[in-house]
C-alpha positions as CSV (number, residue, x, y, z in Angstrom):
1,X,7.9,26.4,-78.1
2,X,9.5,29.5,-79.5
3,X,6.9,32.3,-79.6
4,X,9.4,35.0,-80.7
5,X,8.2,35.5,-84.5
6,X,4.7,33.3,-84.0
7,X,1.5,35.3,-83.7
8,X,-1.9,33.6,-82.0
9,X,-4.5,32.4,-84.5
10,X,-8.0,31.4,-83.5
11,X,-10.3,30.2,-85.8
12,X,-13.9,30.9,-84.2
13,X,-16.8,29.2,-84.2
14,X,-16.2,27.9,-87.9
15,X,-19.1,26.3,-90.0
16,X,-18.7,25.0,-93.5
17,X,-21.2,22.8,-95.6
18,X,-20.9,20.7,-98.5
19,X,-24.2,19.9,-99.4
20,X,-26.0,18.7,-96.6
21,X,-22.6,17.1,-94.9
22,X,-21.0,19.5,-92.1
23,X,-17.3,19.8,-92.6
24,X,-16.8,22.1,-89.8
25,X,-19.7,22.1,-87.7
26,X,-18.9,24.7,-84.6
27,X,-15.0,24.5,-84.9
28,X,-12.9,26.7,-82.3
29,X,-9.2,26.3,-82.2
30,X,-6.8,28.7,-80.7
31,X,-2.8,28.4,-81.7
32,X,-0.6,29.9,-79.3
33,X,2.2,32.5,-80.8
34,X,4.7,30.2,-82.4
35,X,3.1,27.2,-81.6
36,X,3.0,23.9,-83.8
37,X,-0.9,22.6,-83.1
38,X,-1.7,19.1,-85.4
39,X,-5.1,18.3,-86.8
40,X,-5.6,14.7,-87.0
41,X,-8.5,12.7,-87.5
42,X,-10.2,10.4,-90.4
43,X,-10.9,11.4,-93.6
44,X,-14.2,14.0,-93.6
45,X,-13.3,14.9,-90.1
46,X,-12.8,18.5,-91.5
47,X,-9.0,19.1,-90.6
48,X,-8.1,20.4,-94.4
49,X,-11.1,22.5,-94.7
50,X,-10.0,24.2,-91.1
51,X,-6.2,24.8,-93.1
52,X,-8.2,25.6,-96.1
53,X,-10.5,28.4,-94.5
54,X,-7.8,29.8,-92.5
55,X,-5.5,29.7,-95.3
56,X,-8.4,31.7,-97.4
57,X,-8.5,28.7,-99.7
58,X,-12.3,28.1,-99.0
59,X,-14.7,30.3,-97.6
60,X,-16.6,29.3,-94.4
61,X,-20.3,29.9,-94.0
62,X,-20.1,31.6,-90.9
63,X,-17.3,32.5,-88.1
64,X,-14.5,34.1,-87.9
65,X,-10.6,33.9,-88.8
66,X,-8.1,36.1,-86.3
67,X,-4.5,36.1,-86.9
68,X,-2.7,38.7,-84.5
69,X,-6.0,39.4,-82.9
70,X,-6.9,40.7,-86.6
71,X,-9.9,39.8,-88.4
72,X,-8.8,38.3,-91.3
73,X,-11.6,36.5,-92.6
74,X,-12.8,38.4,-95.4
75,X,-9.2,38.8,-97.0
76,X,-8.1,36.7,-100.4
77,X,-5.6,34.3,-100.0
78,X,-2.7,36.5,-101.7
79,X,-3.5,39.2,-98.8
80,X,-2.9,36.6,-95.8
81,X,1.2,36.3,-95.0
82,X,1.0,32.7,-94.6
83,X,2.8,30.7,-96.5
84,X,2.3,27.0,-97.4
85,X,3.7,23.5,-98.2
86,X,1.1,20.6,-99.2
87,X,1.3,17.3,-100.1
88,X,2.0,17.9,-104.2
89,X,5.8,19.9,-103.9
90,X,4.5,22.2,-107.1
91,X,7.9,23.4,-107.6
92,X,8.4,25.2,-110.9
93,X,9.9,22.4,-113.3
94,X,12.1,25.3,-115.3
95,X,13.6,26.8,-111.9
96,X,16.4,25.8,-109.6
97,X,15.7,25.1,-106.2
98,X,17.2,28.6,-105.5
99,X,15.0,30.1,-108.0
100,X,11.9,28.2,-106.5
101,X,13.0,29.7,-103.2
102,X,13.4,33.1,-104.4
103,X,10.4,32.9,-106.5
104,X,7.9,34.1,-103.3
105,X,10.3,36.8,-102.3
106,X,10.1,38.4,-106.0
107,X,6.6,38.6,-105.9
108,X,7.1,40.9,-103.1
109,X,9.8,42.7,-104.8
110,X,12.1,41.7,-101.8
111,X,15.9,41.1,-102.9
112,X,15.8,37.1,-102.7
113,X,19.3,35.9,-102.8
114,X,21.2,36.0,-99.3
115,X,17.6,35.4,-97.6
116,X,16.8,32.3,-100.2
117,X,20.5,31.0,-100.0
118,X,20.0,31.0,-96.1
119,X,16.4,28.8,-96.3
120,X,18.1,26.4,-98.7
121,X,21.2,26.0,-95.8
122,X,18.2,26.1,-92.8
123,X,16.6,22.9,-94.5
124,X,20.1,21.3,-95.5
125,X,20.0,20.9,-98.8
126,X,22.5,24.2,-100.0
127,X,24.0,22.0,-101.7
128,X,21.8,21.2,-104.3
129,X,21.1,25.0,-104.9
130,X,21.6,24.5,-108.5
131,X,19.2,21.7,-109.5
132,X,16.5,21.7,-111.1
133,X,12.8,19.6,-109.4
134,X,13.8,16.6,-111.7
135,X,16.9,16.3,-110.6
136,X,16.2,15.9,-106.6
137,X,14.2,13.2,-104.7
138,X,11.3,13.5,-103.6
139,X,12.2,14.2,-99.8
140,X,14.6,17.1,-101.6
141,X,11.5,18.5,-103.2
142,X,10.3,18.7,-100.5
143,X,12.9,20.6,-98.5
144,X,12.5,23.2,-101.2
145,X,8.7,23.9,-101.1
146,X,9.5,24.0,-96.7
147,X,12.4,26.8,-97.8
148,X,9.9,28.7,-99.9
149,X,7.1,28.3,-97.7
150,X,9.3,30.3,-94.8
151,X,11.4,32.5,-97.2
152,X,8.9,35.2,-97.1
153,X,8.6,35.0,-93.2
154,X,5.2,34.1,-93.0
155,X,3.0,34.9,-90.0
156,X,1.6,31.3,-89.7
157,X,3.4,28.0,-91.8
158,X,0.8,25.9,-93.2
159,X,1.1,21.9,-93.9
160,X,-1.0,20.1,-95.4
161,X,0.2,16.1,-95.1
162,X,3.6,16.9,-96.4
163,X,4.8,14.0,-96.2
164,X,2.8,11.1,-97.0
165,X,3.8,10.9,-101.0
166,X,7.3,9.8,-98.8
167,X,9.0,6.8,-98.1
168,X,8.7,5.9,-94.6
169,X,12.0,6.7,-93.6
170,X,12.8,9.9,-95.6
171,X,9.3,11.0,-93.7
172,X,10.4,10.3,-90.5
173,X,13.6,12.3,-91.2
174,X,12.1,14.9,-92.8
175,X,9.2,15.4,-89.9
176,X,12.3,15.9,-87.0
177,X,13.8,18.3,-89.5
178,X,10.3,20.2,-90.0
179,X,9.8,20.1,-86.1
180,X,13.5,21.1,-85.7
181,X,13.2,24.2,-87.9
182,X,9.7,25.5,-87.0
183,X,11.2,25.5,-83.2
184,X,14.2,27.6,-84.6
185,X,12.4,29.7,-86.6
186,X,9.4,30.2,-84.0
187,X,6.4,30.7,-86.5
188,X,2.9,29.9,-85.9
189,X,2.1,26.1,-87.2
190,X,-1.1,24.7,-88.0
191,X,0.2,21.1,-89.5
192,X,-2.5,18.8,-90.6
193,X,-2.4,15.0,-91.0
194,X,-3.8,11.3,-91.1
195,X,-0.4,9.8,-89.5
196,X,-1.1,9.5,-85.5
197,X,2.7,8.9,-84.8
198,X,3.7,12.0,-87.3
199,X,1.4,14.4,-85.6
200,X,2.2,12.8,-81.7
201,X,6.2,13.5,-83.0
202,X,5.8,16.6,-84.2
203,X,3.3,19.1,-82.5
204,X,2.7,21.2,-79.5
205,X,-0.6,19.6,-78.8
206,X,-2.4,17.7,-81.2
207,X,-6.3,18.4,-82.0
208,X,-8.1,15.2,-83.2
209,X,-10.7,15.7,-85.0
210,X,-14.4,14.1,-85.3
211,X,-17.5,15.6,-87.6
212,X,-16.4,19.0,-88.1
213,X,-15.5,19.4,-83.9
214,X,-12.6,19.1,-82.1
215,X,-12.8,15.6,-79.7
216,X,-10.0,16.7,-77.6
217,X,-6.7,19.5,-78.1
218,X,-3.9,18.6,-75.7
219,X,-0.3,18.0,-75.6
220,X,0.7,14.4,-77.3
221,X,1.1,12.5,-74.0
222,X,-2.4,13.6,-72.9
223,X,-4.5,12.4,-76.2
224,X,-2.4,9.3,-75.9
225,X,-2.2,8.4,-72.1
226,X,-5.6,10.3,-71.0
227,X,-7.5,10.5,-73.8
228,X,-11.0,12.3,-73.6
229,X,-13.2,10.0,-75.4
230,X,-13.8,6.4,-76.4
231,X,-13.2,7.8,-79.9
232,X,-10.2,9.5,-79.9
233,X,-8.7,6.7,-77.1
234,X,-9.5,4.1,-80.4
235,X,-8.7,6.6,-83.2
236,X,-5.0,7.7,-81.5
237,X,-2.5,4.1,-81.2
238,X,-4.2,0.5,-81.1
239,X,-6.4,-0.8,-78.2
240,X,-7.6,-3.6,-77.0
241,X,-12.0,-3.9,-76.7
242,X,-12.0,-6.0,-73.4
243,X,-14.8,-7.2,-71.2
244,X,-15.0,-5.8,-68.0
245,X,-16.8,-5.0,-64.6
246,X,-17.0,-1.2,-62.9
247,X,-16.3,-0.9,-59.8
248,X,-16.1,2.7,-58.4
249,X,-13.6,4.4,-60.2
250,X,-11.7,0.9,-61.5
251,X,-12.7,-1.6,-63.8
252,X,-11.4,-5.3,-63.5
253,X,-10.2,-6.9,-66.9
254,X,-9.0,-10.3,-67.4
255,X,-9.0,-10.3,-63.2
256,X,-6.5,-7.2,-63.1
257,X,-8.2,-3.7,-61.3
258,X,-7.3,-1.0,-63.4
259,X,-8.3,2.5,-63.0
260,X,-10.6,4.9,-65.0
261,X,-9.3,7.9,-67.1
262,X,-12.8,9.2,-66.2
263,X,-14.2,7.8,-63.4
264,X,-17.9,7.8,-63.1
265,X,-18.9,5.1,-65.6
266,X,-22.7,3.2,-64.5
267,X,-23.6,-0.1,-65.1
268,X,-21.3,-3.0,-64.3
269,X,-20.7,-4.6,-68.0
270,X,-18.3,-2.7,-69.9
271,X,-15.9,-2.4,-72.7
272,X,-12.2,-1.1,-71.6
273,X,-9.7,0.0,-74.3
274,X,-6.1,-1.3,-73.2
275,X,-3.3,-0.5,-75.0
276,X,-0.9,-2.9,-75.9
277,X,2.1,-1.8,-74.4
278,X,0.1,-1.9,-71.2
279,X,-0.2,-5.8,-71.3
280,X,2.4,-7.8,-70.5
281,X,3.1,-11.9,-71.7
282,X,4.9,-14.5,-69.4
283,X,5.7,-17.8,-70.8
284,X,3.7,-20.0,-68.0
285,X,2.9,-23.5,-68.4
286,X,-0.5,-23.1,-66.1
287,X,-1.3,-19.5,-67.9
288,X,-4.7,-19.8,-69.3
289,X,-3.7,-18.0,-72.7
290,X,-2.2,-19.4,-76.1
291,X,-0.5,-17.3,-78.3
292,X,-1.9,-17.2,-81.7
293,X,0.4,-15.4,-83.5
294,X,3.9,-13.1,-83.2
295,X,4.4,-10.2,-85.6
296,X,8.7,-9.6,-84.9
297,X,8.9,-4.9,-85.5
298,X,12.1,-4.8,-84.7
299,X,13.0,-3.4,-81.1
300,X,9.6,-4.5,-80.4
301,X,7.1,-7.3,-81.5
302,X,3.4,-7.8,-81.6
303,X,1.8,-11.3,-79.9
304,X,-1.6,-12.2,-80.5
305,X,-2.9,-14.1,-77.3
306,X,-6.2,-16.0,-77.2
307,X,-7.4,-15.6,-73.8
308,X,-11.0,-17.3,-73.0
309,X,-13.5,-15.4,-75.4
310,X,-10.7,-12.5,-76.2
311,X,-8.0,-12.1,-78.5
312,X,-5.7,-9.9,-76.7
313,X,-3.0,-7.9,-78.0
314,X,0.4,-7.4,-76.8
315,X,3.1,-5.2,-77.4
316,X,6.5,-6.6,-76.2
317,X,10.4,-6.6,-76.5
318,X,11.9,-8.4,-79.7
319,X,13.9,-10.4,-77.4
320,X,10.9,-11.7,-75.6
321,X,9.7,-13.1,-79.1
322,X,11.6,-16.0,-78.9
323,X,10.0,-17.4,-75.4
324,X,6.8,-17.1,-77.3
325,X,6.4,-19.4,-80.2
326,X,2.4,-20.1,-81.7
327,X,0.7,-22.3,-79.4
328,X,2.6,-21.7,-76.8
329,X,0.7,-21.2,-72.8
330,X,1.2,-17.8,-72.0
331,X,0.1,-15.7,-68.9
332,X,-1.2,-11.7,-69.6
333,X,0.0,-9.1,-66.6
334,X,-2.1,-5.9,-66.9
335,X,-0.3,-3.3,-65.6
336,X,-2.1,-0.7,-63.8
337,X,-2.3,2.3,-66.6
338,X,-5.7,4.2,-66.6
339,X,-8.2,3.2,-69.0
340,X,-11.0,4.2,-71.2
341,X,-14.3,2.9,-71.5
342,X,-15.8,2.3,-74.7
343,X,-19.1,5.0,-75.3
């Protein structure tokens, strides 16, 4: 995290209605100086009203928007330095890509060239300089808006699910080249999306959010590994809903003890959430379950084990697939990761 040109942002105690729904019911969320934080959550959670408000798009009800330890919250959009790249590109049809760039700087009476030239080179598409929105793909496009977006050298980069009208390979390279750049350039992100692996890539920490609230704000590996609910444990990667018995500060699954991510659970009869890289499949003619079905992804593959009354499953090596037709007897090794209980 490059906090060189960032500035901190917190958005405090934020509460918007529509109607009689809450789509930020309470919400506090502080952005370190040049930090990239990801809002993530289902649709309604609130995460593009939260960009929209701080943005100056929408108006909140009540709290308060500080930028630079500034209050900023009664300021029009066109007084915030932010600047912004959303899902639509909405490049100007009857300019250039350097014209597009330039376009922002302009409108602060700023000479545009050399500074626009050197955003179109940052992003990697100099060389179509001279082309106009129709004639560049849609990942292109995209490059543009991200070059006019941090031409003006914002004091926070907004995105709002920049990627999603992508192909899913020209988003994956575009999302390293957004993270690569924002950690070059060092300005304050607020990046908001549906796409758990896009925002786990990309961000800082990632915020997922439920209801208006945040559920939890940590680094990736935290939400995923340690999450801080049953919710955003379900919500963040695919788990498994498991039987199981408590025992202190384990819980025993398909006869493996695994611990708790938050010990302190009551009552014996629970629900764990495993994830399925956590359980392993050994071809074993005595194993008590049969797979039901293989899914091959590549460098890894998906097997669907029936084991007793649960359908369990599996995240394993493509090699493995092969030792693992349908029907076939099949042993499940839990390995010991920490788990979460279902609420």
């Amino acid at each position: 995290m490059n906090g060189l040109n960032g500035v901190a942002v917190h958005l405090d105690d934020l509460r918007r209605t529509f109607g009689a729904v809450p789509a930020l019911d309470g919400l506090d969320l502080h952005i370190e100086p040049g930090e990239l934080v990801a809002l993530l959550g289902p649709s309604g959670c609130g995460k593009t009203t939260a960009l929209r408000v701080l943005a100056g798009l929408e108006d909140a009800d009540s709290g308060r928007v500080l930028v630079d330890g500034k209050d900023i919250t009664g300021l029009p959009a066109n007084r915030r330095d932010m600047g912004m790249v959303f899902q639509a590109y909405s490049l100007f049809p009857h300019l250039t890509a350097l014209q597009n760039v330039q376009f922002g700087l302009k409108l602060r009476r700023r000479a545009g060239g050399d500074r626009a030239a050197a955003m179109l080179d940052l992003v990697g598409i100099s060389s179509h300089a001279g082309r106009y929105p129709h004639q560049l793909s849609g990942g292109q496009q995209q490059r543009v808006a991200l070059a006019r977006a941090l031409a003006i050298e914002p004091q926070v980069l907004l995105l709002d699910e920049p990627l999603s009208a992508l192909d899913a390979k020209v988003r994956v390279q575009l999302r390293d080249e957004i993270r690569r750049i924002q950690t070059e350039v060092g300005t304050t992100t607020l990046f908001v999306t549906h796409d758990q692996e896009e925002a786990l890539a990309v961000a800082d920490r990632v915020g997922v959010m439920r209801d208006g609230r945040l559920e939890q704000l940590a680094a990736p590996a935290e939400v995923y590994l340690r999450p801080a609910s049953a919710f955003v444990a379900d919500f963040v990667g695919l788990s498994n809903r498991l039987p199981g018995h408590v025992d202190g500060d384990t819980v025993t699954v398909l006869g493996a003890r695994l611990p708790l991510v938050r010990p302190g659970a009551t009552g014996p009869r629970v629900t764990a959430l495993v994830r399925p890289e956590s359980v392993g499949v050994v071809p074993d003619p005595d194993g008590a379950g049969r797979v039901l079905s293989t899914a091959f992804l590549g460098p890894t593959s998906r097997v669907t084990v029936e084991v007793g009354d649960s359908v369990v499953v599996a995240q394993v090596s493509g090699e493995l697939l092969g030792r693992l037709p349908v029907g076939s007897p099949v042993r499940l090794d839990l390995r010991p990761v920490p788990v979460t209980l279902e609420e």
